[in-house]
C-alpha atoms as an extended CHARMM CRD file, in Angstrom:
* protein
*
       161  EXT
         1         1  UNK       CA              0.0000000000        0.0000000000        0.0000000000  PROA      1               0.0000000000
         2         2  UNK       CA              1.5040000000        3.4680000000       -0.9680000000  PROA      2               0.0000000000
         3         3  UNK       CA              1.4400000000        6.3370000000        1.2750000000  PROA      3               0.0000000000
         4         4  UNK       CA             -1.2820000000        8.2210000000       -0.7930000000  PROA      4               0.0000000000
         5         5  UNK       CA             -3.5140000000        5.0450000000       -0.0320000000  PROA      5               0.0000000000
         6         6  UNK       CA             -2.7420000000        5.3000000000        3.5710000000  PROA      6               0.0000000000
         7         7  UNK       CA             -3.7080000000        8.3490000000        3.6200000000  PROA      7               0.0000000000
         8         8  UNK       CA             -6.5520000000        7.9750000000        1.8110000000  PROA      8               0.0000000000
         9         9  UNK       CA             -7.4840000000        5.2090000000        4.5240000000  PROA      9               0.0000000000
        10        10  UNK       CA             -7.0350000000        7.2090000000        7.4420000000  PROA      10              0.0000000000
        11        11  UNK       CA             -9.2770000000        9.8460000000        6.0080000000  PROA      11              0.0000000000
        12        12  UNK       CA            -11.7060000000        7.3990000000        5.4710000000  PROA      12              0.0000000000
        13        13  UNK       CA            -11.6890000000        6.0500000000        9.3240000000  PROA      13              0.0000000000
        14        14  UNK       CA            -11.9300000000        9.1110000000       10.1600000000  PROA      14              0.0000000000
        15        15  UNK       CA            -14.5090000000       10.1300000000        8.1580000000  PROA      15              0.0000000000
        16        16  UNK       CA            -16.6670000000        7.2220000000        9.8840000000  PROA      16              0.0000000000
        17        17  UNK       CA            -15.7490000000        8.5690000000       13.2640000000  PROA      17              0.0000000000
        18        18  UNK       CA            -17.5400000000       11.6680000000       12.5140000000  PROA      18              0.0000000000
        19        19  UNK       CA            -20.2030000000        9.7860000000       10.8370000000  PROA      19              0.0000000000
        20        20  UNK       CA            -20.6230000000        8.0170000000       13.9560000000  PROA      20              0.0000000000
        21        21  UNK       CA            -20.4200000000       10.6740000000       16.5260000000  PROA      21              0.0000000000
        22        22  UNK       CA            -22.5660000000       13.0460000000       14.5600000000  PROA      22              0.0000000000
        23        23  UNK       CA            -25.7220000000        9.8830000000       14.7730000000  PROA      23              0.0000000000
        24        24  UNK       CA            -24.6770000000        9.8160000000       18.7180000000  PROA      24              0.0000000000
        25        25  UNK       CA            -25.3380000000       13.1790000000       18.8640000000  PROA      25              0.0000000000
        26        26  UNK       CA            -27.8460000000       13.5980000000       16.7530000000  PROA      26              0.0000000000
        27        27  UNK       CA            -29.4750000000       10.5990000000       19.0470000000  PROA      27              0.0000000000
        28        28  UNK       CA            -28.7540000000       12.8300000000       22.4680000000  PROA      28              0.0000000000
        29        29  UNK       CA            -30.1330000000       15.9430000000       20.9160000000  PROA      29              0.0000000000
        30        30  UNK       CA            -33.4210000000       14.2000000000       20.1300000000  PROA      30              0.0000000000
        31        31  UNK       CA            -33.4460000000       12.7780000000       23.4540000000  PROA      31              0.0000000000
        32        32  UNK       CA            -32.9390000000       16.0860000000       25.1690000000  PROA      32              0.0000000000
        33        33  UNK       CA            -35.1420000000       17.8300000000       22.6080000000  PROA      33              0.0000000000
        34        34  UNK       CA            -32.4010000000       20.2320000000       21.7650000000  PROA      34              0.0000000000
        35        35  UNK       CA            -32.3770000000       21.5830000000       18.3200000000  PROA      35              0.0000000000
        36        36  UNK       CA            -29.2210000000       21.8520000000       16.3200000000  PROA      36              0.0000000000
        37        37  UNK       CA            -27.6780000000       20.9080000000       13.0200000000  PROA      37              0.0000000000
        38        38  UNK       CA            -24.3530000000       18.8830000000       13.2110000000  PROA      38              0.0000000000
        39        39  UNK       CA            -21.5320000000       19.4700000000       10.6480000000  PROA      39              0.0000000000
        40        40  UNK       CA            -18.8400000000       16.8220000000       10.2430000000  PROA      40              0.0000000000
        41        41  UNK       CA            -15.0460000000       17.7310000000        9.2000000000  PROA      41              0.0000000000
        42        42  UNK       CA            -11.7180000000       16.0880000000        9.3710000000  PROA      42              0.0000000000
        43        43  UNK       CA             -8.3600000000       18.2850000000       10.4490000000  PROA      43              0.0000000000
        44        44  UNK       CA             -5.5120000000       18.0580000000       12.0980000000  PROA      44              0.0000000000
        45        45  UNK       CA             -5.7800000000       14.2880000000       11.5440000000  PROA      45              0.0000000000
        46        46  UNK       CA             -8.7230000000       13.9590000000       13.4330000000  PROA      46              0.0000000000
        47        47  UNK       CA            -12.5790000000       13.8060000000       13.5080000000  PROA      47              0.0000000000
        48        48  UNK       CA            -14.2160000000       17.2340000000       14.1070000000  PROA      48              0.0000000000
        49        49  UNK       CA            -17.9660000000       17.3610000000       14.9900000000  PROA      49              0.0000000000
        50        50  UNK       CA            -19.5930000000       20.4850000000       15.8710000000  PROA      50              0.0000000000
        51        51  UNK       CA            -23.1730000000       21.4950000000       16.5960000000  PROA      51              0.0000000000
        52        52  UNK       CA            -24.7380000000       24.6730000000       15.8010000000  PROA      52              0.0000000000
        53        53  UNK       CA            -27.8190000000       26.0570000000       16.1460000000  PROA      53              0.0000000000
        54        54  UNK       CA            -29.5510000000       28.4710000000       19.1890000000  PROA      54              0.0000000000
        55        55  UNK       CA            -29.7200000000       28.0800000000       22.7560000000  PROA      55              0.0000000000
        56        56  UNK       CA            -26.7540000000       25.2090000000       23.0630000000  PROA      56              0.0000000000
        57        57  UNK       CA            -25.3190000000       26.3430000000       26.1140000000  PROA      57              0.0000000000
        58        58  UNK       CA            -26.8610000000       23.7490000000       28.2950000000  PROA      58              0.0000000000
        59        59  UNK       CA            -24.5480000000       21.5860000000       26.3680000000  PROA      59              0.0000000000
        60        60  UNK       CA            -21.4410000000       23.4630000000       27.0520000000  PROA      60              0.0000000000
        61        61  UNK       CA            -21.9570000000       24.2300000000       30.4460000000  PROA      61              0.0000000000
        62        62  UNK       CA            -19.3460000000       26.3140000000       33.0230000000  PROA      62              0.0000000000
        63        63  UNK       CA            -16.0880000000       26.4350000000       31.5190000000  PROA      63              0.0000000000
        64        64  UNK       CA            -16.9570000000       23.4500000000       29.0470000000  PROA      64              0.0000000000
        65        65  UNK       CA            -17.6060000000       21.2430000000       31.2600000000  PROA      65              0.0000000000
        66        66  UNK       CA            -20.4660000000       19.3760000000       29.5780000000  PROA      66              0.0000000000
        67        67  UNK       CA            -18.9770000000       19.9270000000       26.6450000000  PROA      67              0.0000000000
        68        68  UNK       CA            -16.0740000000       17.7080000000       27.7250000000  PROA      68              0.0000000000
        69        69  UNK       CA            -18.0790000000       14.9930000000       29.2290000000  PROA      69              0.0000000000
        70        70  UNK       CA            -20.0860000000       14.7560000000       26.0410000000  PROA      70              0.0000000000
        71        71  UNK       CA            -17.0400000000       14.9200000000       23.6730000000  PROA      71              0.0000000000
        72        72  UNK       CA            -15.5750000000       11.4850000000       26.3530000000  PROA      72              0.0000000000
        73        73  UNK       CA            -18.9010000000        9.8530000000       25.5280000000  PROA      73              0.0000000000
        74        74  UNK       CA            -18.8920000000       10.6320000000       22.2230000000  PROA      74              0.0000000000
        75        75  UNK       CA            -15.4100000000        8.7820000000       21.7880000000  PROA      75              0.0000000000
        76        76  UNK       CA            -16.5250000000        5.6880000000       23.9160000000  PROA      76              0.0000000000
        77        77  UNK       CA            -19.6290000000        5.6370000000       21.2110000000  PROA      77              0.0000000000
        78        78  UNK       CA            -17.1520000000        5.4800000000       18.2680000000  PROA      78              0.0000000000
        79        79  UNK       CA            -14.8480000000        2.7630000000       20.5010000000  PROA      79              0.0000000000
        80        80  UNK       CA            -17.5660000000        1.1210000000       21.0370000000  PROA      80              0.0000000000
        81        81  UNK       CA            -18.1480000000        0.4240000000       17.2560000000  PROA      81              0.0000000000
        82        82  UNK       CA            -14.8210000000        0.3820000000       15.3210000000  PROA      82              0.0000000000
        83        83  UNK       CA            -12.8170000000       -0.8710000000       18.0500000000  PROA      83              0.0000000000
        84        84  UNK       CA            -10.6180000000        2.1290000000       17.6510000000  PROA      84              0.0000000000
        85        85  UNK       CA             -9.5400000000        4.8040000000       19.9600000000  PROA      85              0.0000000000
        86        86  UNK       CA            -10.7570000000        7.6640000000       18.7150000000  PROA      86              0.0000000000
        87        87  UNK       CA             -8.9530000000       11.2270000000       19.0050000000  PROA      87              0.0000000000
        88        88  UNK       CA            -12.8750000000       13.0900000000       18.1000000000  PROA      88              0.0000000000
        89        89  UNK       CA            -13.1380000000       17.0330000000       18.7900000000  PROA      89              0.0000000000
        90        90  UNK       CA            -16.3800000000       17.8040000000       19.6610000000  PROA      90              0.0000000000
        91        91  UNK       CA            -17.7440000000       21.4360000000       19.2800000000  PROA      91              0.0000000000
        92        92  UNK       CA            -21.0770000000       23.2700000000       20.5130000000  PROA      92              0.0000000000
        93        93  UNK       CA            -22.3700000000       26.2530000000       19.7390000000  PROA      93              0.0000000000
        94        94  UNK       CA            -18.9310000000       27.4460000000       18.1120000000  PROA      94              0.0000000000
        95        95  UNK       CA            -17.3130000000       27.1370000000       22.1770000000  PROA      95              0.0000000000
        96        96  UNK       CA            -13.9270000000       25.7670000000       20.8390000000  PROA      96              0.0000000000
        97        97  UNK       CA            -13.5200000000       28.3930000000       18.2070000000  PROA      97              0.0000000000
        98        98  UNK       CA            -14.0040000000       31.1030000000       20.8260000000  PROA      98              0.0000000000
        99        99  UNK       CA            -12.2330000000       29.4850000000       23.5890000000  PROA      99              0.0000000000
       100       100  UNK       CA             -9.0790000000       28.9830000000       21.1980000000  PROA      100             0.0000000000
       101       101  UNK       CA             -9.0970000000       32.3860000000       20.3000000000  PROA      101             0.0000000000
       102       102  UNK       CA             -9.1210000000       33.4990000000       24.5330000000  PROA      102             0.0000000000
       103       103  UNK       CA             -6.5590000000       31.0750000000       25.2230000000  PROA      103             0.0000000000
       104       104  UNK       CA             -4.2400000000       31.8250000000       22.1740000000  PROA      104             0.0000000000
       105       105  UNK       CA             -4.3330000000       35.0940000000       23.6220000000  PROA      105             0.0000000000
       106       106  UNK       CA             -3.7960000000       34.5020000000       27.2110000000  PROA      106             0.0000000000
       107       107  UNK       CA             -0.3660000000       32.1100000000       25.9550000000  PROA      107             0.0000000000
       108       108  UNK       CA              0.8150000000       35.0000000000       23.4800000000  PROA      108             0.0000000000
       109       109  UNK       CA              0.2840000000       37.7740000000       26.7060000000  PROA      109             0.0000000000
       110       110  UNK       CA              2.0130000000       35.3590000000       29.3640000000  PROA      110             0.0000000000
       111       111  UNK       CA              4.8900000000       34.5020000000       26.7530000000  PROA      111             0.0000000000
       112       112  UNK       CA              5.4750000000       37.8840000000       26.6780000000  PROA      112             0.0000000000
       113       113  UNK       CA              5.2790000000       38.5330000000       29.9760000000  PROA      113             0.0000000000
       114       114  UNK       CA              7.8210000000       35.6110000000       30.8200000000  PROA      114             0.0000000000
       115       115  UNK       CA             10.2150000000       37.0680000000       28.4230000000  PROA      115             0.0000000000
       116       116  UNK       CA              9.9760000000       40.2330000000       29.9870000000  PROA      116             0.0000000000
       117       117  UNK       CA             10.7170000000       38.8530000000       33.6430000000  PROA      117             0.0000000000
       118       118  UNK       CA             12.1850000000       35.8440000000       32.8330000000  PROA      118             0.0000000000
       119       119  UNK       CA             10.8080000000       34.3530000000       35.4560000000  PROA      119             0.0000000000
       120       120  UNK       CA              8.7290000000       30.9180000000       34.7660000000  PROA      120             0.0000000000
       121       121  UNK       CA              4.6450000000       32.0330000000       35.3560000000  PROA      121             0.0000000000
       122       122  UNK       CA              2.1820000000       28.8940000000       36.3240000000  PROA      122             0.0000000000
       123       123  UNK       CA             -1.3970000000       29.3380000000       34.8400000000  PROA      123             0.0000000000
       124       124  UNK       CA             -4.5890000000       28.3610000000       36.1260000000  PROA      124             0.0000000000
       125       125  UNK       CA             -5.6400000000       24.4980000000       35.6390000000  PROA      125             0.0000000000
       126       126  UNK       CA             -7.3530000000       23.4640000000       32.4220000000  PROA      126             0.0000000000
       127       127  UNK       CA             -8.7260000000       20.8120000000       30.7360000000  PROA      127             0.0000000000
       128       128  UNK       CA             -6.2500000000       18.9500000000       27.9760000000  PROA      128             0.0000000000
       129       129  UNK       CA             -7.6180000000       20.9460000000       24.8610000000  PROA      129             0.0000000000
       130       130  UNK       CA             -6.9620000000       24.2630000000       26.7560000000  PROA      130             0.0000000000
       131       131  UNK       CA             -3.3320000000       23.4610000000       27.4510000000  PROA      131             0.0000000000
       132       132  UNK       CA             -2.6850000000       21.9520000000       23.9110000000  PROA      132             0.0000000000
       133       133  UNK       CA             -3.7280000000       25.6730000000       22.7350000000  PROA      133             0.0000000000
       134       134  UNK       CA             -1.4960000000       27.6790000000       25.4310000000  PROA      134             0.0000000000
       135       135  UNK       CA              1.2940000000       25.0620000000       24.6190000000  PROA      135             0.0000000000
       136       136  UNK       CA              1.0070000000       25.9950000000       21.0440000000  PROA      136             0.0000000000
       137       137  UNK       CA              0.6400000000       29.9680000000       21.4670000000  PROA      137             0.0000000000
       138       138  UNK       CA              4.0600000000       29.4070000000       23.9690000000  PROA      138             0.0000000000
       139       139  UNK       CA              5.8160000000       27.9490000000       21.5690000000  PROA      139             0.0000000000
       140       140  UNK       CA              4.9310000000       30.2330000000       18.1720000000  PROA      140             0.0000000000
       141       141  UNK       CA              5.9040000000       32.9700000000       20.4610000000  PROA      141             0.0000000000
       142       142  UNK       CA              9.6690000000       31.0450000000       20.9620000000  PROA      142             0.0000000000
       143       143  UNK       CA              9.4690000000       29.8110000000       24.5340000000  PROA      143             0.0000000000
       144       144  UNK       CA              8.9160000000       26.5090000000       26.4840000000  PROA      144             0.0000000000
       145       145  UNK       CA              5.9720000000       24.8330000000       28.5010000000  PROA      145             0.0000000000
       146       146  UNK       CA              5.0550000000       22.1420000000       30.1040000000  PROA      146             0.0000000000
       147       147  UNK       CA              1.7640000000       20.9310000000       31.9080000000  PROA      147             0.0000000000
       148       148  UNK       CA              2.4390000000       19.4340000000       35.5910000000  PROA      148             0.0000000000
       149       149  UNK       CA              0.3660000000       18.5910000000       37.8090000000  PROA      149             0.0000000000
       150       150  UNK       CA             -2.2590000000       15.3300000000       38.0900000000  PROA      150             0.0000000000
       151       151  UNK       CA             -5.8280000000       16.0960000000       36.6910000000  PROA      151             0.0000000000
       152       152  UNK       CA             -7.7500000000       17.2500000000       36.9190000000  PROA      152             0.0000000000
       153       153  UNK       CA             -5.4750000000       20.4520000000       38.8030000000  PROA      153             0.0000000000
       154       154  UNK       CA             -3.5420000000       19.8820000000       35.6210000000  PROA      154             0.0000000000
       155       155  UNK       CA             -1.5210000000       23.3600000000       34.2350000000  PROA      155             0.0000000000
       156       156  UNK       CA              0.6810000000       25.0480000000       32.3650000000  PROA      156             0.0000000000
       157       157  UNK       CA              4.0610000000       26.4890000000       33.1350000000  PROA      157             0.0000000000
       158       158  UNK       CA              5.6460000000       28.9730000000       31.0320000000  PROA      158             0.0000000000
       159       159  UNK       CA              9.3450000000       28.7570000000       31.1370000000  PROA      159             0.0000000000
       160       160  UNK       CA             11.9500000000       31.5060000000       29.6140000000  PROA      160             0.0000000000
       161       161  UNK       CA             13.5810000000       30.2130000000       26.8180000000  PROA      161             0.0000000000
C-alpha cells in the first residue's frame, strides 16, 4: 500500500468517526429535545464534529464542562463500534472556536510577559484541549511549557527560553 492510499485510509476512518459521533449526537439531541444541526469535518488528523444552532449552552456548560463529558462519551460511542480509539473534537455552539481564540491570547500575553521577567509564570488548571492551545501559542511565540500537575489540577508552566 503506498502512502497516498494510507492516507486515503485514514481519512476514510476518520470520516466514519464523525459519521458516527454526529448519529450519537444527533441521538442525544433528540433525546434532550435540543435543536441543532451537526456538521462533520476532518483536520488536524482527526474527527471534528460540531453542533450549531440556538440556545446550546446547556450543552457546554461552566467552563466546558459538559462539553467535555459529552465529547468522552462521544469517543466511547465510536470505541464502542470500530474498536478504535478515537482522538474526536467535539464542538457546541462554536465554544472551541471562541475558547481557542481566549486562550491563544492569554499564551501569546504570558509569553510575553515571561520574556519580559524571565521568570517561569504557572497558569490556572485546564482541561487537555486548553493546554494543547497555550502550549502551542508558547511555543509560536519562541518559549517553552510544560503541563504538571495530576488532573484534573492539571496546568501550564511557562518557562523563559
Amino acid at each position: 500500500m503506498s502512502q497516498t492510499d494510507a492516507t486515503e485510509v485514514d481519512v476514510q476512518a476518520l470520516e466514519q468517526e464523525g459519521e458516527i459521533a454526529a448519529d450519537y449526537i444527533e441521538g442525544l439531541l433528540d433525546i434532550g429535545d435540543f435543536d441543532g444541526d451537526i456538521d462533520m469535518d476532518v483536520e488536524g488528523g482527526r474527527a471534528v464534529v460540531a453542533v450549531v444552532g440556538a440556545s446550546l449552552d446547556e450543552l457546554v456548560g461552566k467552563r466546558g464542562e459538559v462539553l467535555e463529558a459529552l465529547q468522552e462519551l462521544t469517543r466511547l460511542a465510536v470505541h464502542r463500534k470500530t474498536g478504535n480509539r478515537s482522538r474526536l473534537m467535539l464542538d457546541i455552539g462554536g465554544y472551541r472556536e471562541r475558547r481557542r481564540a481566549e486562550l491563544t491570547k492569554i499564551g501569546q500575553d504570558v509569553a510575553a510577559e515571561v520574556k519580559r521577567t524571565g521568570k517561569p509564570k504557572p497558569l490556572a488548571p485546564m482541561t487537555p484541549f486548553e493546554r494543547k492551545v497555550i502550549h502551542d501559542a508558547v511555543a509560536a511565540a519562541g518559549l517553552h511549557s510544560e503541563s504538571e500537575g495530576e488532573e484534573p489540577e492539571r496546568y501550564v508552566v511557562v518557562y523563559p527560553s
